[in-house]
DRENVEXMAR-774368 format. One record per residue (C-alpha): residue in one letter; x, y, z. Coordinates in pm, whole numbers, plus 50000, padded with zeros to 5 digits. Example, Ala and Ser with C-alpha at 12.3 -4.5 7.8 and 13.67 -1.06 7.14 Angstrom:
BEGIN
a512304955050780s513674989450714
//
This chain:
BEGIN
x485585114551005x484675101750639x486655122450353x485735156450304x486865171349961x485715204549876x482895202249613x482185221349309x485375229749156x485855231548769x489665219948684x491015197748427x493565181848535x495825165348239x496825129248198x500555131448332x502675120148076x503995081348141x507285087947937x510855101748017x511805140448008x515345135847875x515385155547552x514015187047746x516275181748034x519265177947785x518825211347719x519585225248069x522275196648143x525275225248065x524805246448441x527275275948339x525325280047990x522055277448199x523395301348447x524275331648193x521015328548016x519175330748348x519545364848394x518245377548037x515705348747896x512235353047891x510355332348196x508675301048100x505735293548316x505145263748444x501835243748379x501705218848660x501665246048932x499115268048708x496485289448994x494055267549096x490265272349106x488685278349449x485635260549513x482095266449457x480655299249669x484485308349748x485005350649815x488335365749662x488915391749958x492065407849729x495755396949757x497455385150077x498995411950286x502555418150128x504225406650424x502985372350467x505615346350479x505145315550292x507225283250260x507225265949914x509675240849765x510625239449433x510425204449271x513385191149028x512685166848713x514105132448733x516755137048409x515985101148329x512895090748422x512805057548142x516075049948315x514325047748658x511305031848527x513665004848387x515614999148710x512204997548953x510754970948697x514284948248713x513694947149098x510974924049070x512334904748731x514354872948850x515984877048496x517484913048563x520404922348752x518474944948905x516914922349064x516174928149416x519474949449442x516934977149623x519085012349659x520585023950036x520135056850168x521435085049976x521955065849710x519235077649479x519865111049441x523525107149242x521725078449055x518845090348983x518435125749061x519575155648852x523095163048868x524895188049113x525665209148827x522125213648771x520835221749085x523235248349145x521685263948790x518205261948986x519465278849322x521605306249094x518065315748883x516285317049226x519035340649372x518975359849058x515605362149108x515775375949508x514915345649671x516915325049925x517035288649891x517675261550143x519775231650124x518505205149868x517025174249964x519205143550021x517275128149698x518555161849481x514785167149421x513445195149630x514435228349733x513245248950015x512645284050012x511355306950282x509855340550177x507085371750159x503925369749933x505625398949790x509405386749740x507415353249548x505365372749325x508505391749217x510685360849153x508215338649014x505115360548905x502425341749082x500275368849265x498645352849589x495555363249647x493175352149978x489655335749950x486855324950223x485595296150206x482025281750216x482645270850568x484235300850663x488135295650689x490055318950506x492645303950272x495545312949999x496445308849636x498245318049325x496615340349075x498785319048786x501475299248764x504885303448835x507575312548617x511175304048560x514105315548289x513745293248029x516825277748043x516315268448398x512785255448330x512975223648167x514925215248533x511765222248757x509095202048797x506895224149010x506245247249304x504615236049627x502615256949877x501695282449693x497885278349772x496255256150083x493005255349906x492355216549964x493815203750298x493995169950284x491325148050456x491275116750710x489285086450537x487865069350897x484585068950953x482845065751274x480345039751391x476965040951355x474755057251545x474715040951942x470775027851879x472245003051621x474574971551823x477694962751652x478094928251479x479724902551584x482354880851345x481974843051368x485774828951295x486724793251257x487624777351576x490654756651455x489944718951506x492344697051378x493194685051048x494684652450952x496044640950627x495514604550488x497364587850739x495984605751008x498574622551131x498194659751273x499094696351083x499424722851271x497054753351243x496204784051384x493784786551700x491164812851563x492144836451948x496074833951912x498104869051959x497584898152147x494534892552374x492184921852439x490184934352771x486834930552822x486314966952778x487444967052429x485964932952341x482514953752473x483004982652292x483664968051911x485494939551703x489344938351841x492334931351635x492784891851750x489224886151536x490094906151233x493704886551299x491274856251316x489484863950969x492404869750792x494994849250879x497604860551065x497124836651388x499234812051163x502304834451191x501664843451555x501384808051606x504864804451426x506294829351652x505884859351422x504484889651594x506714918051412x509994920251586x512464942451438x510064952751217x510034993851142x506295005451025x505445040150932x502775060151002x501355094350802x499485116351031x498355152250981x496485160351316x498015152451674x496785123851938x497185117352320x500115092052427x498145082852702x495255067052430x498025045052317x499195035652645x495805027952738x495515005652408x498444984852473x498094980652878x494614964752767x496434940152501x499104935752722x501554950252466x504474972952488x504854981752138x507225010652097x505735043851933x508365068451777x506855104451692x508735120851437x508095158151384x508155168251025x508075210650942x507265215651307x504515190051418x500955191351455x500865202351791x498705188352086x495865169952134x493425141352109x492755155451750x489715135851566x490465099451606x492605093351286x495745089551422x494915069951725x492995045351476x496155039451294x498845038651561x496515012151734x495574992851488x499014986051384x500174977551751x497184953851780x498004936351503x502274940151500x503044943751886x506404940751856x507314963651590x508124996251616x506055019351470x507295056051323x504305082151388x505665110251111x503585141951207x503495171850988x500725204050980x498055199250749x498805224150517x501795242550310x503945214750224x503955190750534x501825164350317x504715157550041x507755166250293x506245134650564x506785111150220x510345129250151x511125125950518x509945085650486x512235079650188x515395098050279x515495082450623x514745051450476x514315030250794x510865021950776x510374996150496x506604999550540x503955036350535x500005037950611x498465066850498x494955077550564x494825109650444x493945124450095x492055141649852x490405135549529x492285136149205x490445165949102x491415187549386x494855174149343x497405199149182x499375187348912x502375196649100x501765185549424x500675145249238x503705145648975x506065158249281x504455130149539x504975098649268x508585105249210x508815104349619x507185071749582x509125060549301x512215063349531x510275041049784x509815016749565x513645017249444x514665012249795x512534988049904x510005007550119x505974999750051x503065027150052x499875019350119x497095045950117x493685043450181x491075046649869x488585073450018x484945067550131x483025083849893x482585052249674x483815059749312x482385101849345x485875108849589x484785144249514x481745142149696x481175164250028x478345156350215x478745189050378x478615209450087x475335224349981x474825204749636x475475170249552x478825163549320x478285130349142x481595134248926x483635102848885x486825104749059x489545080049275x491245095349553x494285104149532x497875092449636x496265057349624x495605062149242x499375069249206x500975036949007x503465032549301x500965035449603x499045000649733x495425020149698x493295005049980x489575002849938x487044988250172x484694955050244x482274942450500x480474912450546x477134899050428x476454886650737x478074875551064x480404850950859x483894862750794x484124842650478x481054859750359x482714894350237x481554922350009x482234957349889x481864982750139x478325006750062x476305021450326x474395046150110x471535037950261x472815050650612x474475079850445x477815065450620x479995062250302x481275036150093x484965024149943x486735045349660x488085029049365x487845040948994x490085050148655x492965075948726x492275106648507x496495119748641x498005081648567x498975060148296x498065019248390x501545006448481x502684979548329x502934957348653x499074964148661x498374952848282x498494917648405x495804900648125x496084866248322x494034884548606x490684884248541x488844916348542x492204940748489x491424950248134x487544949048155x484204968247986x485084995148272x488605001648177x489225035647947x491625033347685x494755059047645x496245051847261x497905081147370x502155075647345x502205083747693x500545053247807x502205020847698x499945002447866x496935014647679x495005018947926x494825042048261x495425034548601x492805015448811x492325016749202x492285004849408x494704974449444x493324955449706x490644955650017x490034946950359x486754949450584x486154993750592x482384992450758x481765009351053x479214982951127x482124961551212x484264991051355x487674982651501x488054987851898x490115020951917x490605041652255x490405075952190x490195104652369x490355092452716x487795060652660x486675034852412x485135046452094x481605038252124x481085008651827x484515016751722x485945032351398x485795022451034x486545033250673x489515027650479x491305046250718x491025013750922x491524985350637x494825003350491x497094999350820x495514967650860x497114959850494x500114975550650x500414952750910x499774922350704x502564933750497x505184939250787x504204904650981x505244887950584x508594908150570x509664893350908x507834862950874x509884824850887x508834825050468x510714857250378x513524845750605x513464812850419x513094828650075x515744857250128x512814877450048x512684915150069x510194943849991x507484913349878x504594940149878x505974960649678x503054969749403x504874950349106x505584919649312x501924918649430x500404918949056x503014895748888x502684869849153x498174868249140x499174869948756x501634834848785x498714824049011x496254834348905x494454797648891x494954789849284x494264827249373x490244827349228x489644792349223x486924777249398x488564773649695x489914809149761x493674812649801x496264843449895x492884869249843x489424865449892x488024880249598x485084900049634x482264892549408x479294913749575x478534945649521x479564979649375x480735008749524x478105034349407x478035059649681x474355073249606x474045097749844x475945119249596x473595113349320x475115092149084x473595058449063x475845044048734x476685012448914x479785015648671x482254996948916x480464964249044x482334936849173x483144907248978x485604875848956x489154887748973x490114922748962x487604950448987x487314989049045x485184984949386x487284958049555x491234952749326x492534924149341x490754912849685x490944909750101x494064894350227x494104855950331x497204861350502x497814818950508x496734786250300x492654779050415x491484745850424x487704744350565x487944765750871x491614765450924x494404778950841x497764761350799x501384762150710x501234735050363x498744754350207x500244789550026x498524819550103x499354856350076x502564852550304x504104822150118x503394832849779x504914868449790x507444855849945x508434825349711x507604854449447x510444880349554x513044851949664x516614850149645x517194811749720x515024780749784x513224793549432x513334756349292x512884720349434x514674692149345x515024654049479x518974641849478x518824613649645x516784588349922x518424578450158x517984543950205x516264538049873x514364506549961x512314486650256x510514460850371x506884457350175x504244460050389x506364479650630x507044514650705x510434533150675x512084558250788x513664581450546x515884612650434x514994625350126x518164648550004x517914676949729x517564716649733x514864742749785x513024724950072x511724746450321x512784748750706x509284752750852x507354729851047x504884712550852x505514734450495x506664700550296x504844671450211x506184641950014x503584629449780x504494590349719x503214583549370x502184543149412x500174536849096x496874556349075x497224562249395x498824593649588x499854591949958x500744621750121x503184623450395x503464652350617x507834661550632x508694650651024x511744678050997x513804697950737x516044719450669x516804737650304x518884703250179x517174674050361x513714661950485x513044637150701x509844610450626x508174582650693x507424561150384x503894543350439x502994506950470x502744499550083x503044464649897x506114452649650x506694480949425x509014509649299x507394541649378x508304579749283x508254607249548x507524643149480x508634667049756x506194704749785x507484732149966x503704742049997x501054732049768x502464749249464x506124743149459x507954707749407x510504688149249x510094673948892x510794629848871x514214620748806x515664583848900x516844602349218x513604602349360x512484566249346x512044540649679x511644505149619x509294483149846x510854446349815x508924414849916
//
């Protein structure tokens, strides 16, 4: 089930502009002026929906039979799209009043969306034109319309002519590109459905072949840690969570292992397993209910599973493995969430109306997608329409993450397609600036620390996608210079005034383990999958679940922390950290340093995107180290993924201070019992230590309780002296000396 993109094609596909529409938008603001002209101004076509070129060894078999009925939407311009821009950077800017103040439902569309007035002018020209269009979208941003091949090449001039394929199935598209009066036009942004050329693709990819074993994962096993004065911290046990059956365990690597390797037995340990958490799920192909129930009767789970039909469905079935893979993943690793399956046809418009259907419900705050398509093979249209749904995600809170492709950096590449296609090229949505863009990793070896980029070109099997956006701009959350590796000899300049950044967009964001080799466990089609299932397909809801344990997790309760994920949140905060994130010791990621996602098997052999310290174009930013790592164990003191996002989006306990210490002085030589007063101190088991400054030396001091105000210690055994105490909440945050903080050891 690796991606399969449809080779061959010769499109150029401009850089979409990064920069507001509002002087041509202006122009159509006055509806009743917009309205009279409709009916005698020329028609202005419209670029970003221009025909499209079928692929290589396609047969034009003449136009579409007259009849046909087609359903398209027409796509509105944001009318201020610097005004959005502005507002989505303030919600991760503790200096803006924007700041986290994420939009409600409905809300965007009277914000942000055009105004009534200029709808109407849209659905008047349409009329005008013969066509009958459905209610707007709740976000004032698309418009349905239902009609003939013949009725849409009246209205809008587009032609629709029918090809065959190389592999046989007959498909549709426009002979050019639509047109609209021009006083009208400056109001659309585009046409969807008007060709199903390039389906989009699943991005799993299925074990190796049964002669090869799968590998196991050695994990830490947990032993204790004490600190100086030998007292206990808490950490995970490497098998905490959601236990599988032996079946599974027999069959491939189960989710409590890759919970294991990454981290998140610290917050199942805390209690954190998902609940009330709402995750979304993208799928284009149907599965059985009974797979899942099967899944979750073996973990012992009873996660709830929602389907949600979008534009009908997809119908029945065990379809190809994709969807199971996802739903199951997520319940392995979140079992009591409640996950969203949104399931729309795999073709006309049911890709773009599953993301409009995610962000005008709004009640999912997290979305895995697995499915895509190069950049290449992605219309204009269809891209510019998609990141303005995902621009409204991202004002209200809600965090996409979509996987990176398994072609390496060639996403065009079909293996199935009678030449090789070595052409650079991410995958897209994960190359859009407000999509999480997940590529893939596996392991050197049998040791989970041991990671590096995902490339099986030697077994033909595929390898992770990542590369330079030839659609997007770099945002500027992404131009982060204190990463290392963002702006590097691989980056491609855009001096262009559309890009402010410079530079164009880079994917993909981050990683997690995407080889087959290691497949996850998945129980599909009536048994387990023999080695299990891999690809990005598998590491992006695995990033999903990471991120919807964190929401829910006692740290974002703590912090007041909401949407931590989201893309700008995620750069600014390996930016502040940048230090503790690729030090020695890794932190928060594991950064990949192995490795380059060259997928040779489709000829090219560039080894442009090799992995490196900090941020590169095979691996982003890095695999998730969900908590703090000390040795083999994870722990609560030490900040890792979790803690940091969370401390980066928060809305209290941002600052620690020391007000008083309660009492101030003891015995020499004995210990003490002590509340140290103050502000930002965090009310989790083990997260604060008080580090008692006595001379050179520093003793640290595990907090016995706390709550946000007070903490509760034991001063050590320590001679005659005055002595300073710092309080962290975790190992990056704590409280600057003042006279407050002082305790005095008297003879």
């Amino acid at each position: 089930m690796s991606l399969r993109t449809l080779a061959g094609k010769s499109v150029v596909v401009p850089l979409i502009a990064c920069t507001a529409m509002a002087g041509a938008l202006a122009a159509a603001a006055d509806a009743p002026q917009a309205q009279a002209q409709s009916r005698s101004a020329s028609p202005v076509a419209l670029p970003a929906s221009a025909a499209p070129a079928a692929p290589a060894g396609s047969v034009r078999l003449g136009g579409v039979t007259p009849g046909t009925k087609l359903s398209i939407e027409v796509t509105l311009n944001i009318p201020d799209e610097g005004a959005l821009n502005a507002f989505l950077s303030g919600l991760t800017d503790p200096r803006s009043p924007d700041y986290q103040r994420f939009l409600q439902p409905g809300q965007f569309g009277p914000r942000f969306g055009p105004s009534l007035a200029q709808v109407a002018a849209v659905e008047s020209a349409l009329r005008s034109a013969g066509l009958r269009p459905g209610r707007v979208s709740a976000n004032r941003l698309a418009i349905p319309v239902t009609a003939t091949a013949a009725q849409l090449d009246r209205a809008l001039h587009v032609a629709i002519d029918s090809y065959r394929l190389p592999g046989g199935r007959v498909a549709y598209a426009n002979a050019a590109a639509p047109s609209f009066p021009a006083a009208v036009a400056p109001l659309v942004q585009g046409v969807l459905g008007l060709n199903d050329l390039y389906p989009e693709q699943p991005m799993g990819q299925l074990s190796h072949p049964a002669t090869e074993a799968p590998m196991a994962l050695k994990i830490a096993k947990g032993a204790a840690r004490t600190n100086a004065k030998g007292v206990a911290q808490p950490q995970a046990a490497a098998a905490s969570g959601p236990q599988p059956c032996a079946l599974a365990s027999e069959s491939a690597i189960t989710a409590n292992t890759f919970a294991a390797v990454y981290g998140m037995n610290l917050l199942y340990a805390m209690g954190d397993l998902g609940k009330g958490v709402r995750v979304g799920v993208l799928e284009l192909e149907p599965n059985l209910t009974s797979d899942i129930a099967a899944y979750e009767k073996c973990y012992k789970i009873s996660t709830k599973v929602n389907y949600i039909k979008v534009d009908g469905g997809v119908g029945t079935g065990a379809g190809e493995g994709e969807a199971a893979l996802d739903i199951e993943t997520i319940a392995g690793f979140v079992p009591d969430a409640t996950i969203d399956v949104y399931q729309a046809p795999n073709k006309g418009d049911g890709f773009y109306d599953i993301f409009k259907k995610f962000v005008t419900s709004d009640t999912d705050k997290v979305l895995s997608s697995s499915w895509g398509a190069c950049e290449a093979e992605t219309g204009e249209a269809a891209a510019q329409a998609e990141e303005t749904l995902f621009k409204q995600a991202n004002a209200q809170g809600q965090v996409i993450f979509s996987a990176a492709g398994d072609e390496g950096s060639t996403g065009c590449y079909d293996p199935e397609a009678s030449k090789a296609n070595d052409t650079l090229s991410p995958v897209s949505p994960a190359s859009s600036p407000y999509v999480l863009g997940v590529g893939g990793t596996s392991f050197a070896n049998s040791e989970a620390a041991d990671q590096v980029v995902w490339n099986d070109s030697s077994l033909d099997s595929g390898a992770g996608g990542g590369g330079v956006s030839t659609l997007w701009c770099m945002p500027s959350y992404q131009h982060q210079t204190k990463i290392p590796g963002i702006v590097n000899a691989h980056s491609v300049r855009d001096t262009s005034s559309s890009c402010p950044t410079k530079y164009r967009r880079e994917v993909p964001d981050i990683s997690a383990n995407a080889d087959p080799l290691y497949g996850y466990a998945v129980y599909y089609d009536g048994s387990w999958a023999l080695l299990g299932i891999g690809g990005t397909s598998a590491a992006t809801p695995l990033w999903a679940s990471v991120a919807s344990l964190s929401d829910v997790s006692p740290f974002c309760v703590a912090y007041g922390s909401k949407a931590p994920f989201l893309p700008q949140n995620l750069y600014q905060a390996v930016a502040a950290y940048h230090s503790y994130v690729y030090a020695k010791t890794p932190q928060v990621l594991r950064d990949i340093t192995s490795g380059n996602n060259d997928y040779t098997p489709s000829g090219y052999t560039g080894g442009l995107y090799p992995a490196g310290k900090g941020y590169d174009m095979a691996s982003g930013l890095g695999a998730p180290m969900v908590s703090g790592l000390s040795g083999d164990d994870w722990y609560s003191f030490l900040a890792g993924l979790t803690q940091v996002l969370c401390h980066q989006s928060a809305t209290k306990l941002k600052t620690v201070k020391i007000t008083g210490v309660s009492p101030d002085s003891g015995k020499a030589g004995k210990t003490t019992k002590v509340t140290v007063s103050g502000s930002g101190f965090l009310p989790i088991a083990s997260a604060d230590e008080a580090y008692i400054m006595s001379g050179s030396k520093v003793l640290k001091v595990i907090a016995a309780s706390c709550t946000a105000t007070e903490c509760h210690f034991t001063m050590p055994a320590e001679k005659a002296q005055t002595v300073d105490i710092k309080i962290y909440a975790e190992s990056l945050w704590s409280s600057p000396g003042t006279s407050a903080d002082h305790f005095t050891y008297k003879s």
